[in-house]
N, C-alpha and C positions, 0 to 999 in steps of 0.2 A: 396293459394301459400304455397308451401313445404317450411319449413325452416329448415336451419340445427344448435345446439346447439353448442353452443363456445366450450363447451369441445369434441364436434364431431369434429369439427375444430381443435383444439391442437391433437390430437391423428390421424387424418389424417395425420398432418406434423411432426409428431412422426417416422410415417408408413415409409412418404419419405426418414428423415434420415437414419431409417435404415436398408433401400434398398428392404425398401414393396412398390409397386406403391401406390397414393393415385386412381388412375383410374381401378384398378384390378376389377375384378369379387366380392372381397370378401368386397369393398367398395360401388359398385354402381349393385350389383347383388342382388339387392331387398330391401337389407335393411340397414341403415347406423346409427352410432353412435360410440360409444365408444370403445364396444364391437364388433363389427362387424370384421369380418374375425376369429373370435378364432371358430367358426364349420366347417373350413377348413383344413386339413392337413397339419402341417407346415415340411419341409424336416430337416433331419438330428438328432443330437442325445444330448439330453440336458447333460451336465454336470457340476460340480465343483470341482473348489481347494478352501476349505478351513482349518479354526484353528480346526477343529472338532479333540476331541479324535484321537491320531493316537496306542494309547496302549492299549487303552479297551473303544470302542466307545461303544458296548452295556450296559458298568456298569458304565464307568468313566465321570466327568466331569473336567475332561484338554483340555479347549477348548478353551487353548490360547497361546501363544508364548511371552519370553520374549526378549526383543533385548537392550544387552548392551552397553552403550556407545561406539561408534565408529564398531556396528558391523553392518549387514544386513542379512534379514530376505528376502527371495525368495519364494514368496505368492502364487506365479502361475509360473510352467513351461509345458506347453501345444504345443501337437503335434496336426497342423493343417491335412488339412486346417480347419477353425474353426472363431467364432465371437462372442467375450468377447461380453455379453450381459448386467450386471448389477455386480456393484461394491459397496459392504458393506464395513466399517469398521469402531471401537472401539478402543478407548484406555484408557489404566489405566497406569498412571504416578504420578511422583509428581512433574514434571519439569510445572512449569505453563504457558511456550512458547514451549511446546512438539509440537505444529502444527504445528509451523517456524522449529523445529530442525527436527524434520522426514521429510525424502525427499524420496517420489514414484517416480521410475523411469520405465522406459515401453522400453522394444526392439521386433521388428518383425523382423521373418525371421533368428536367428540368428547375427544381424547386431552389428558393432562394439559399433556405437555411439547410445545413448537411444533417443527414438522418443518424449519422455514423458520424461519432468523431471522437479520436482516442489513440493516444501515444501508442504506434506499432507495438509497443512489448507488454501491453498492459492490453490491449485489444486480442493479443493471442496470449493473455493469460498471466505470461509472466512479467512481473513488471519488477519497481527498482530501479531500473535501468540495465537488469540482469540478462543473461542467457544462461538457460535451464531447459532442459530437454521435462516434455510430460506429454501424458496421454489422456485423452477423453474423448469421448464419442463425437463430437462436433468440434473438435479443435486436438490436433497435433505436433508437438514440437518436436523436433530432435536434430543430430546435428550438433551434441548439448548446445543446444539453445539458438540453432544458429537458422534452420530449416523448418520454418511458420509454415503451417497449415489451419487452414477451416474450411468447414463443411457446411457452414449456416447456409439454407435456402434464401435468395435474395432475388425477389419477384420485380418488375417492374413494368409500365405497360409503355411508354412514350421512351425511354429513355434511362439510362443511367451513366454516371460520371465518378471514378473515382482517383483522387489524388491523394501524392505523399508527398508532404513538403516536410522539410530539414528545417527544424528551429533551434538547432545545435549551431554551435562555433565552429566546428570541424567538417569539412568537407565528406559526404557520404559517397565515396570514391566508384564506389560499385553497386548497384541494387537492381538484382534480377527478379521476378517477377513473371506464374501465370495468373489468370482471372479465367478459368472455364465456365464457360456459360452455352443455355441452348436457345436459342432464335426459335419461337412459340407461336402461332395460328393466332391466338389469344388466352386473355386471362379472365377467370370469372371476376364479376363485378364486384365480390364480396372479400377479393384479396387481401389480404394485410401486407405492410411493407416491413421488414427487416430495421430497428435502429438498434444501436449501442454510444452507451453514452458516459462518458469519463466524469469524474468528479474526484477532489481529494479535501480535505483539511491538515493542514501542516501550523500548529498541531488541531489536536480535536479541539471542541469548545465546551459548554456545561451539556447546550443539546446534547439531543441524540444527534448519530451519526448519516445523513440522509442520501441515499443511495442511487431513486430513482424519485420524479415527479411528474408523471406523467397525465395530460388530456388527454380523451380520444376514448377509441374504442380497440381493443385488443385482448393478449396475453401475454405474461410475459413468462420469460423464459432460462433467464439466469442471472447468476451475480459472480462476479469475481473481485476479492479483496485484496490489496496487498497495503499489510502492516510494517510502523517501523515503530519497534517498543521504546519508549523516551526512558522506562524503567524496568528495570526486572521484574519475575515474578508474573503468574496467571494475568491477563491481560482480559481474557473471551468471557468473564461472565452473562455479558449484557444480551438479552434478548432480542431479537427481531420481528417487529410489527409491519403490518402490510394493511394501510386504510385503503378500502375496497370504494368507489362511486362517491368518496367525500365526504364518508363516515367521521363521526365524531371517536369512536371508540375503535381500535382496528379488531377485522372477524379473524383476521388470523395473525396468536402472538405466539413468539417462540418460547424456549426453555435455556435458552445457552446461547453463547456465539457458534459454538464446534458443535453444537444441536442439531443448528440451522444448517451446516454447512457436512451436514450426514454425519459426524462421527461424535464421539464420546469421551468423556474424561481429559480433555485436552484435547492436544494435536499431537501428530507425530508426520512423518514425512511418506508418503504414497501415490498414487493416483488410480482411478477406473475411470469408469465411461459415465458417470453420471456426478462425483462429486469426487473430492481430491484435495491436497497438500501437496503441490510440488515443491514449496519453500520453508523449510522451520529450520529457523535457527536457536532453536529452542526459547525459553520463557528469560533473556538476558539484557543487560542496557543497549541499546540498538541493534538487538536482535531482529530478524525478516521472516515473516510468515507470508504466503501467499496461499489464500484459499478459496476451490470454485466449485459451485452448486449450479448445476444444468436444472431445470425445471422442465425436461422435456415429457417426462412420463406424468406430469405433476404441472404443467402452466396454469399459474392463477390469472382467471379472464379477468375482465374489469368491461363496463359498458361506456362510463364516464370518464373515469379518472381512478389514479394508482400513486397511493403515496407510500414506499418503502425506506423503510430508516432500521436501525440498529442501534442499541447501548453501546458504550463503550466504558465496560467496568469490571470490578476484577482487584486484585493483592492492592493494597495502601497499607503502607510502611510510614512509621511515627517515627521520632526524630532520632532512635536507635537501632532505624534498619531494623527493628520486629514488624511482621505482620499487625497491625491493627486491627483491619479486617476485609473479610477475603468477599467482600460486594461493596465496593466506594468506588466510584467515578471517576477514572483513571484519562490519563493527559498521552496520548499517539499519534504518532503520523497517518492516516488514514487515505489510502486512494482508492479508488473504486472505479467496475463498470457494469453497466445492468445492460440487458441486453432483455429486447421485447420486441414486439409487432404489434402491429398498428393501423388500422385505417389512417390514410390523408387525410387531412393537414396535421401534424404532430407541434406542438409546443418550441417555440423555438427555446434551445438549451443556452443554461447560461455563458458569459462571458469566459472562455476559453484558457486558462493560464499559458503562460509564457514560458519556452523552454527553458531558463532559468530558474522561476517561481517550479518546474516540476520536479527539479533534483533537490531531493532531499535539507535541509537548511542545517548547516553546522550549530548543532544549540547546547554543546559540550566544550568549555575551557574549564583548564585544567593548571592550576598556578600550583607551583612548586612552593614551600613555605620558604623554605631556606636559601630560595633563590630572588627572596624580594626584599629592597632596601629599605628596612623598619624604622620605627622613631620610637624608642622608650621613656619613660620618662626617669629611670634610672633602672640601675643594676646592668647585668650584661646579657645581649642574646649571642649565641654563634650557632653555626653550623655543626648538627650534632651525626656522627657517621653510626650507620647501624646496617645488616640487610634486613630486617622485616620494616624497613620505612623503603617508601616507596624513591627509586631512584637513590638507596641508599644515604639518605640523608634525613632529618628534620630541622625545621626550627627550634632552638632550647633557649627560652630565656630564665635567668634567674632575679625573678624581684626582689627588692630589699624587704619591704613591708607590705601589708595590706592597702587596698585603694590606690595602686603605681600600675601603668595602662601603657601598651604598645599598639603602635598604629600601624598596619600593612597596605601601600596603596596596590589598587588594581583597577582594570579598567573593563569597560562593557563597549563592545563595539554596536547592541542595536538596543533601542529599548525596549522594555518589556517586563512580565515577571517571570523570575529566576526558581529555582529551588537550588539554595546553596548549602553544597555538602562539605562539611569540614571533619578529615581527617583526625584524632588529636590520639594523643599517646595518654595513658593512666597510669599513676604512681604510685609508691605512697607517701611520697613528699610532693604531690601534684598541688594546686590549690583550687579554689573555684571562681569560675569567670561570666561576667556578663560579655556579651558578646554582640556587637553595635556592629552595627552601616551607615555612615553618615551619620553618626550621633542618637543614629534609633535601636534598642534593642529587638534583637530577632532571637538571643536564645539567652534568657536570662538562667542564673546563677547553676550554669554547667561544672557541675564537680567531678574533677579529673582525676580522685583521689582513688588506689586501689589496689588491694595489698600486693600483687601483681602484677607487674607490668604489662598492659596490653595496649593495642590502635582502637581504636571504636569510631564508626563514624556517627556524625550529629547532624541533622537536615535542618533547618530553618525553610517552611515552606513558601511559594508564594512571596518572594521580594522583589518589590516594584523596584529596578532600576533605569536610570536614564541612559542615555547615550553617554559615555566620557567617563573623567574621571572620579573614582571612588575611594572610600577610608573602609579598612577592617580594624576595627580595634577589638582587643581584649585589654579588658578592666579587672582588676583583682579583687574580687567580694569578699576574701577571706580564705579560710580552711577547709575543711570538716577539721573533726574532734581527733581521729586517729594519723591525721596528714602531719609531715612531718615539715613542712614547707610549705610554699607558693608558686611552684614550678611550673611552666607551661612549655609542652611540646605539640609542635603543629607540623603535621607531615604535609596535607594537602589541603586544598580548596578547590573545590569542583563548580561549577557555574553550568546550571541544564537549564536550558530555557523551554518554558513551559507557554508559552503566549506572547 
């Protein structure tokens, strides 16, 4: 029995994408592999745009482009008809998130709006603002991270235009660049045109997560995600739906997030040619996953319209750091890019975020207890020295009696709501505290009492704060039965912004 090799296999469904039959003559006409069909005459005229010497190619090495802040750089302008074939590029920066601030943008045909548009490091995969070397069948990185490749088919019949402009602060000092493509006789009439398209939510919202929205008619053909965890813990429960022509209900829903995205039981860090994890930084607080699903042996067509979204749910944690349960609605940084084909005219995409709005948003402060100027209303607090408190130190006050309240001011630089995580030490001379923001309880009568000294931490979820300044007070409710005091110790206060 003939067999055929898996890499005969990936390069078959290479052929399909991009518009070689895998049933041709030059596949099943004697002989089949890898290599098969290149002793056949391929039509039309190879060529390039790229950074090469434009002043003295035979002596000079200027074989690069510099693009300053807030300018753009037009890498390819090509008269068709013609089929972008393979896309290089390099950068030399000093900006260390240059892959989020450079945005490739793609037009066919002259059109107003870009078919393609999406931060350089997130359009080849890895995004963050990282560089990360990975492999997959239609897009390669390496270089760790530094040497972009893809291989998407990008047809056009009038024309195409592609630019990279710098929406970073820092000067993109270097950017080399091919664009190989082949100058074509013609194109059939029934062509689709290549887009991909960026989106993020910083953070998620109660929806689902919505990845593509597309008019038209086509297939599409991939997704890639990249996650930033706001909390520990499983994150991927959520499904993924795909409403087919404007369906009320979608015909295709998933089982998982790491379902949808080929793999099982989680994630772990790998790549192949049709789905991959080139990013985990396992299930931790600002932990990175980046993960891509090719739909190349598998494009779901649409004739109408294509609406793809995703859950975003997974471990929720009660206000003692235990699991609650492992499917509630969880709060992430989410960005994304879907990539499809298309008959003309496509949808124009929404409004574009700002190289700023795409670096990640600081939604972590972190207030030392013992380093904030308190107001009791009696007894003493000081500075308590230990190593299992963080930075070596806590807050320890000692109350006189029941009902005596200390106030910590703190401040919020944007508004929003918080989930505020507080440190506290257990005793057994602790006593129990309601526990106020601006005169409102968020964790009422937290008993600190415990015949063993230990830290535990306490959430309060969901606290509307404003901009400016703010009050933590703890209030003294009393005891328990076996407490031998009223003692309160506070190592930390943690401030994650949630919205």
């Amino acid at each position: 029995m003939k067999t055929t090799s898996f890499v005969a296999i990936v390069f078959s469904i290479a052929l399909q994408v991009s518009g070689v039959s895998a049933q041709s003559p030059a596949i099943l006409g004697g002989q089949t592999g890898p290599l098969s069909g290149l002793d056949r005459l391929q039509e039309g005229r190879s060529m390039r745009s790229s950074s090469s010497d434009i002043w003295d190619w035979r002596n000079g090495n200027s074989d690069a482009r510099p693009i300053a802040p807030g300018q753009t750089l037009v890498i390819a302008d090509l008269e068709g008809p013609g089929r972008i074939e393979h896309i290089w590029n390099t950068i030399a920066s000093k900006d260390p998130k240059v892959s989020r601030a450079v945005v490739v943008r793609m037009y066919w045909d002259g059109e107003e709006h870009p078919s393609v548009e999406a931060p350089l490091g997130d359009f080849f995969v890895i995004g963050h603002g990282d560089d990360r070397s990975m492999q997959s069948l239609p897009v390669t990185v390496s270089a760790e991270g530094r040497a972009r490749n893809c291989y998407w088919p990008m047809p056009f019949r009038k024309g195409a235009k592609i630019t990279v402009t710098n929406e970073g602060g820092k000067p993109v000092d270097a950017f080399y660049y091919y664009v190989d493509w082949r100058k074509l006789p013609s194109l059939p009439n029934d062509t689709p045109y290549f887009h991909a398209q960026y989106r993020q939510s910083y953070p998620t919202t109660s929806e689902n997560y919505q990845i593509a929205d597309i008019e038209g008619r086509g297939h599409y053909v991939g997704t890639v995600i990249n996650v930033r965890q706001r909390t520990g813990g499983w994150f991927g429960e959520g499904d993924d739906f795909f409403y087919i022509d404007g369906e009320r209900d979608p015909s295709i829903r998933g089982t998982g997030t790491e379902d949808y995205f080929c793999d099982a039981w989680g994630f772990r860090e790998f790549n192949s040619p049709f789905y991959g994890v080139p990013v985990f930084d396992h299930y931790q607080q600002f932990g990175r996953i980046t993960a891509y699903r090719w739909h190349i042996a598998d494009p779901v067509v649409f004739d109408k319209s294509l609406r793809m979204e995703i859950e975003h749910k997974g471990a929720v944690f009660n206000d003692k750091g235990e699991v609650a349960t492992g499917y509630g609605p969880r709060t992430e940084d989410y960005a994304s890019v879907a990539y499809w084909y298309q008959l003309e005219p496509h949808k124009p995409f929404p409004k574009f975020p700002s190289g700023s709005e795409r670096l990640y948003p600081e939604v972590k402060t972190v207030i030392e207890a013992e380093a904030v100027k308190g107001n009791a209303t009696s007894g003493e607090y000081e500075t308590q020295a230990g190593d299992h408190w963080s930075h070596g130190a806590q807050l320890f006050w000692r109350p006189m009696s029941e009902g005596e309240s200390i106030e910590l001011p703190f401040k919020v630089a944007k508004k929003g709501k918080y989930d505020l995580k507080l440190m506290t030490t257990h005793a057994k001379d602790y006593g129990v505290y309601d526990v106020l923001v601006d005169g409102n309880v968020i964790l009422p009568k937290l008993d600190l009492y415990a015949a063993e000294q230990s830290l535990l931490p306490h959430v309060a979820k969901a606290v509307e704060l404003t901009a400016g300044d703010h009050t933590l007070t703890f209030k003294n409710a009393g005891k328990a039965d076996d407490s031998t005091g009223y003692f309160l110790g506070v190592d930390v206060m943690e401030l994650n912004a949630i919205e």
